[in-house]
N, C-alpha and C positions, 0 to 999 in steps of 0.2 A: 563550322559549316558555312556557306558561301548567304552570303545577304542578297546580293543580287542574281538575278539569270544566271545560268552558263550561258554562253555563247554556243552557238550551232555549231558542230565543227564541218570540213567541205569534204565531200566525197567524192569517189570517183567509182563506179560500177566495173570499170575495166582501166587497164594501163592508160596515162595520160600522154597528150604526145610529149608536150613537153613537162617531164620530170623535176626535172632544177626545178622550175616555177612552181609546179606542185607541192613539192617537198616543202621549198618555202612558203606555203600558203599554210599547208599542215602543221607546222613545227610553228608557225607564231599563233594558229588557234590551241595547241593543244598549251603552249605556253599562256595564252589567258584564259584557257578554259581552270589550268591550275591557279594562276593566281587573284582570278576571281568568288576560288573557295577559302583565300585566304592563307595561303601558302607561297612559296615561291619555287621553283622549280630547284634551287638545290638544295630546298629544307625537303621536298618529297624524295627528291635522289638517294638525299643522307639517310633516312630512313631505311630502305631498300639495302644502299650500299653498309651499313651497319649490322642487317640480317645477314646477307652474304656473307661479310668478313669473319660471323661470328662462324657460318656453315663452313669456309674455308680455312679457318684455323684450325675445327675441330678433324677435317679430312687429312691436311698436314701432319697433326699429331698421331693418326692411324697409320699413314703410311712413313710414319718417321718410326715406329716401332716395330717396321717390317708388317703389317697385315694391308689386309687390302679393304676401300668402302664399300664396295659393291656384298650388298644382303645377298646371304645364301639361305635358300630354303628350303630343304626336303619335299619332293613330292608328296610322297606318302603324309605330310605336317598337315598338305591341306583336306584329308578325309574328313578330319574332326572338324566342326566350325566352331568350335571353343577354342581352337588355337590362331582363328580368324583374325581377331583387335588384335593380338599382341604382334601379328605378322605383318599385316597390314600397318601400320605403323611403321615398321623398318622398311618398306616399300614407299610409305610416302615422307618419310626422313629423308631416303636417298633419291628416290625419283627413279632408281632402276633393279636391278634383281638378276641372280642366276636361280633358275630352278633346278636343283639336283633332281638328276633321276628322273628326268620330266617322260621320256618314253624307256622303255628297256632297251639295253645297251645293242641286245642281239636285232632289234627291230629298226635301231638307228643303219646299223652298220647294213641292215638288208635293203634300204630305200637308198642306202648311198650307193648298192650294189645295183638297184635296178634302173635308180638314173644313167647309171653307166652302158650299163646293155640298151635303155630308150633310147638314148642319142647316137650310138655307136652302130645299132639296130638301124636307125633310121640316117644315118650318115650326115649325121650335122658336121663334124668336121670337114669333110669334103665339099659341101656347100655352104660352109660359113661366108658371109659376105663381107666381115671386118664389123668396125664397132657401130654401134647404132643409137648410142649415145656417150657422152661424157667419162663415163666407168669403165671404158673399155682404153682410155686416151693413155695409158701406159703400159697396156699388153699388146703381147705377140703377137704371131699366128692364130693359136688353139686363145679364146677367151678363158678367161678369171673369173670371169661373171657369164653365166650362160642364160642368155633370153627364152628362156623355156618354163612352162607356166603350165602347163595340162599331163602331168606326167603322173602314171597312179603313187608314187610313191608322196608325190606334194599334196594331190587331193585327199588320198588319205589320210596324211597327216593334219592337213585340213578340218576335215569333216569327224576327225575320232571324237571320242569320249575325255582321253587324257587331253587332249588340247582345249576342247570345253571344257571342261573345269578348272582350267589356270586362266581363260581368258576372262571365264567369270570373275573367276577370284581379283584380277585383275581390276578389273571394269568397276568392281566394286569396291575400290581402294578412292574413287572416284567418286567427287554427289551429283549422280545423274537426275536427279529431281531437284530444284531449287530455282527460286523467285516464280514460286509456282507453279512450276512445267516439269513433265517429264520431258527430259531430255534423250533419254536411248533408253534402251533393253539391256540393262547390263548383263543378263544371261543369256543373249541370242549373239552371234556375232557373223558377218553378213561375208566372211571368207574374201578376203580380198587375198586376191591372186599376183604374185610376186616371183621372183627370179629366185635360184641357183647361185653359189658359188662355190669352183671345184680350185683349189689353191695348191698345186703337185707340190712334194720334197722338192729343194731345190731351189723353188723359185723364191726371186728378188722382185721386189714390191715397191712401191713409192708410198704406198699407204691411201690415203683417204684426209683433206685437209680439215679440220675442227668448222661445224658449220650446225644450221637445224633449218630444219624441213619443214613448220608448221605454215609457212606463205612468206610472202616477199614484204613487197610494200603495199600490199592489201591489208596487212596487218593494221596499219596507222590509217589507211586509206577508206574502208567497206564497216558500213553499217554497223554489220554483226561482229565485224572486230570492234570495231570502236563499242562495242555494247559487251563484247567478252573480258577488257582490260578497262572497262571503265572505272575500279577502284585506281588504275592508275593516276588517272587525270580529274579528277572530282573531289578530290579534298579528303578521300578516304582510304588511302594505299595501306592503311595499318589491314584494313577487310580483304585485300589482295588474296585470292586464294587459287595457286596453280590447278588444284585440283575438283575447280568448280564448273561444269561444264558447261553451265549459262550460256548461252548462243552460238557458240561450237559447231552446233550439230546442223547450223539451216545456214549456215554462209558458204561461197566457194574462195578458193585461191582463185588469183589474176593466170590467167593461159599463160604456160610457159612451158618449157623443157624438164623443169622440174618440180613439175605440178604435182597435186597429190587431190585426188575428186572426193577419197573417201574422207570419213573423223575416223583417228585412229586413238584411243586413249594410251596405246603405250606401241611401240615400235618394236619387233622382235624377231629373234632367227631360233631357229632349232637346230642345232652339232649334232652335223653325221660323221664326227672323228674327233677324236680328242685333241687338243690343242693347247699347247704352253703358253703359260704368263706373257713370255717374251717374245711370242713368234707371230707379231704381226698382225696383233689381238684390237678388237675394239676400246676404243677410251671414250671416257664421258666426263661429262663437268658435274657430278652426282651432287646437284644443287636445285632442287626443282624452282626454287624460290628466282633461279638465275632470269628467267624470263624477263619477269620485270624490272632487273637492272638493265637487260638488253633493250627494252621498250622505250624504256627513258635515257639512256645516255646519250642519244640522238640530240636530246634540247639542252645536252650541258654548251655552256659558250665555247668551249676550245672548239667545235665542230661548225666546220661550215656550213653554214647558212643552207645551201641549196647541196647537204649531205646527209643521207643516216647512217654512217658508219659502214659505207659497204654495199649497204645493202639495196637492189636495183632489181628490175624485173628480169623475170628469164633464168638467174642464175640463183644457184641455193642462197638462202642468207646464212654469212660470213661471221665468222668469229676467231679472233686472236689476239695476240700482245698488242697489239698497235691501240685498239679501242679498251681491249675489257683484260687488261694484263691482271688485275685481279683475279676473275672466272679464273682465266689460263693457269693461276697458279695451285688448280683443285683437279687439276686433269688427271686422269683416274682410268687404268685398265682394270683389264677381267681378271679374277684370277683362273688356274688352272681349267682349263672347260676339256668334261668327256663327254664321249659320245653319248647322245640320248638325254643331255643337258639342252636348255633352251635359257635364252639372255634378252632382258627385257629392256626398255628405258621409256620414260616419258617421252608422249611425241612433242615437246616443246624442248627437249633436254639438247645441250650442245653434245654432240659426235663427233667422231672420227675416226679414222684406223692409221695402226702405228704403222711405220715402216717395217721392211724384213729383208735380212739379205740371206741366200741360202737356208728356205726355210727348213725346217728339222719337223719332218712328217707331213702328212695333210691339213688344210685348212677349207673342210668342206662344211657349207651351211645352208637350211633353205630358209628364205624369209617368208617369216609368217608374222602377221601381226595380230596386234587385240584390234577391232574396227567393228563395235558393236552395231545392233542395228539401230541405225535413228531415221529420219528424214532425210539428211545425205547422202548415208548409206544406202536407204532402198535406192534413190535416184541412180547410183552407179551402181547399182547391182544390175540395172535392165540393161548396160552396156556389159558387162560381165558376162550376163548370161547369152548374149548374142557371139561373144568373144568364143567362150566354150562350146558353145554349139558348134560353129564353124574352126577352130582350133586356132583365131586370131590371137595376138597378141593382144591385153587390154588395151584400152584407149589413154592411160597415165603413161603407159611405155611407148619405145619405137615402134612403129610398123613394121616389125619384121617378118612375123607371120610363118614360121618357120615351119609350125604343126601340122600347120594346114593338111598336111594327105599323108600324114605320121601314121604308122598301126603302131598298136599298144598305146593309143590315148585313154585314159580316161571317160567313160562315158557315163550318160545320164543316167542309164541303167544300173549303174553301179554306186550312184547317189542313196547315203542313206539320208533318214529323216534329217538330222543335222544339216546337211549336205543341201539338201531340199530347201528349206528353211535360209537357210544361208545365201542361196544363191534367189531366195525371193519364188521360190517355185512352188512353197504352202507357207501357212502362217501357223 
């Protein structure tokens, strides 16, 4: 342990103008913040880079014997909560999950039916405006991704029974209480409201490049990051633990494009159509531990001085061969997904989606995430519910505001207690 002080590291509350000089301000305190606990920064690397290798060896040999990493788990498994530890374990092994059987097949296939009549009902193709953000930068005419948020087939899916009880399950894969504090509700979850994708037979895709969503350079930068990875840099990265919620729940990301307001403990969509291994499926780097090799290879020397690998305000942060050819060598799709299956990951887990050329059926999903309630969450739930009252777009996405004078929205009346609760409207 360190004999002397740590050193303060410098913060920045919001984007700095100038970056280079930041970056370089940050990376030589976090470098004596390490070497003043008595380490040097490529004896803590090695450690980190030593778990991973051991986590990518064993994923290599899974999928070298034809199966796939990704935990699968019976709906129906989580009734019982005696089959809770042995589950939860393959969930925080991998850091993501398919739930079989998450809604019935018949009730998938009916919300994928009634998205189709909401927007077609309401003539979003005839008044699409083009894209409205980044995910739209390789589609056509008709979107891939549809900016639509208030449709009863989403809310419902939303606010059911079957969706709380995975997200609990979920949340509770996680120690939401620790160094004291409760940190969220792991049985409440505050309904963050998210997009569509409708993917025809046919269509050719460029995919989605390997990246994670949890902040930019707020990460290295803001208080409560520096307070959530601080086994990184304090002389005790062996205590590192991805799934400790510690200060998560009361910091925001830096404003950008691709921002995210809520805490999410895992990131997820629900299949409204079955979908092949091969057809253009989501991959992850099923390494939860991967984080903190990403945190820290910013301070190995091959990296320039006034760089973290990529990663810059505004734009997702980056991951590939160039920095973390490692990671990249654990890249992991879904296997087989039907309808009424829902696909999970840590919200710190690297993503992406594969390419597809003439796809073979549909690729329809709506995103829903676990985003329990904590201190965050209520914060952006009071823009949420402002959203849904008026049929705006949230404030994380583009202004599109599509809904606005939509019939067949969604309405409060039709909120159950869940629903209520979620959106901050009872306790």
């Amino acid at each position: 342990m360190a004999t002397t002080a740590a050193p303060a590291l410098p913060q920045w509350p919001t984007p700095p103008d100038d970056l280079g000089g930041a970056i370089r301000e940050i990376k030589l305190a976090l470098r004596r913040r390490i070497e003043v606990s008595g380490r040097t920064v490529d004896e803590v690397f090695d450690v980190v880079e030593r778990r991973v290798a051991a986590r990518v060896a064993e994923i290599q040999e899974i999928q070298t014997a034809g199966g796939s990493p990704w935990p699968v788990i019976e709906f129906d498994d989580l009734a019982n909560p005696a089959n809770h530890a042995a589950l939860h374990d393959q969930v925080r092994r991998r850091g993501c999950v398919v739930i079989r059987g998450h809604f019935p097949r018949e009730q998938a296939e009916a919300w994928d039916a009634g998205i189709v009549d909401y927007v077609e009902q309401n003539r979003f193709f005839e008044n699409y405006r083009g894209p409205g953000d980044d995910f739209f930068g390789s589609v056509g005419s008709k979107p891939e991704i549809y900016p639509i948020y208030w449709s009863r087939p989403q809310m419902e899916a939303r606010q059911s029974d079957w969706m709380a009880t995975v997200q609990s399950f979920l949340n509770h894969a996680w120690r939401s209480e620790s160094e004291g504090r409760q940190w969220f509700d792991p049985d409440r979850d505050s309904l963050y409201p998210d997009r569509i994708r409708r993917r025809p037979p046919g269509a050719d895709s460029a995919g989605l490049g390997t990246h994670l969503d949890p902040g930019t350079l707020d990460l290295w930068m803001t208080h409560t990051n520096q307070q959530a990875f601080r086994h990184l840099f304090d002389g005790s990265v062996e205590e590192y633990d991805p799934w400790d919620a510690a200060y998560r729940t009361i910091g925001k990301q830096y404003p950008g494009s691709t921002m995210c307001s809520a805490f999410r403990t895992f990131q997820g969509w629900t299949a409204l159509s079955d979908m092949r291994h091969d057809q253009g499926v989501l991959q992850t780097v099923p390494i939860p531990e991967a984080m903190a090799y990403l945190m820290l290879r910013p301070l190995l020397d091959d990296v320039p001085d006034d760089e973290m690998c990529g990663v810059t305000t505004g734009q997702v942060f980056p991951a590939g061969w160039k920095w973390q050819p490692l990671l990249m060598e654990a890249l992991s799709g879904l296997p087989d997904i039907q309808a009424g299956d829902s696909v999970w990951w840590h919200c710190d887990m690297i993503h992406g989606v594969d390419s597809v050329q003439d796809q073979q059926g549909w690729g329809n999903v709506m995103y829903i995430p676990a985003a329990p309630w904590c201190r965050r969450n209520e914060e952006y739930a009071k823009s949420v519910r402002a959203a849904f009252t008026a049929g705006d777009s949230p404030t994380d996405f583009p202004a599109e505001h599509y809904e606005r004078d939509w019939t067949g929205r969604f309405t409060e009346a039709e909120l159950n207690d869940t629903g209520r609760r979620g959106l901050g409207l009872q306790d």
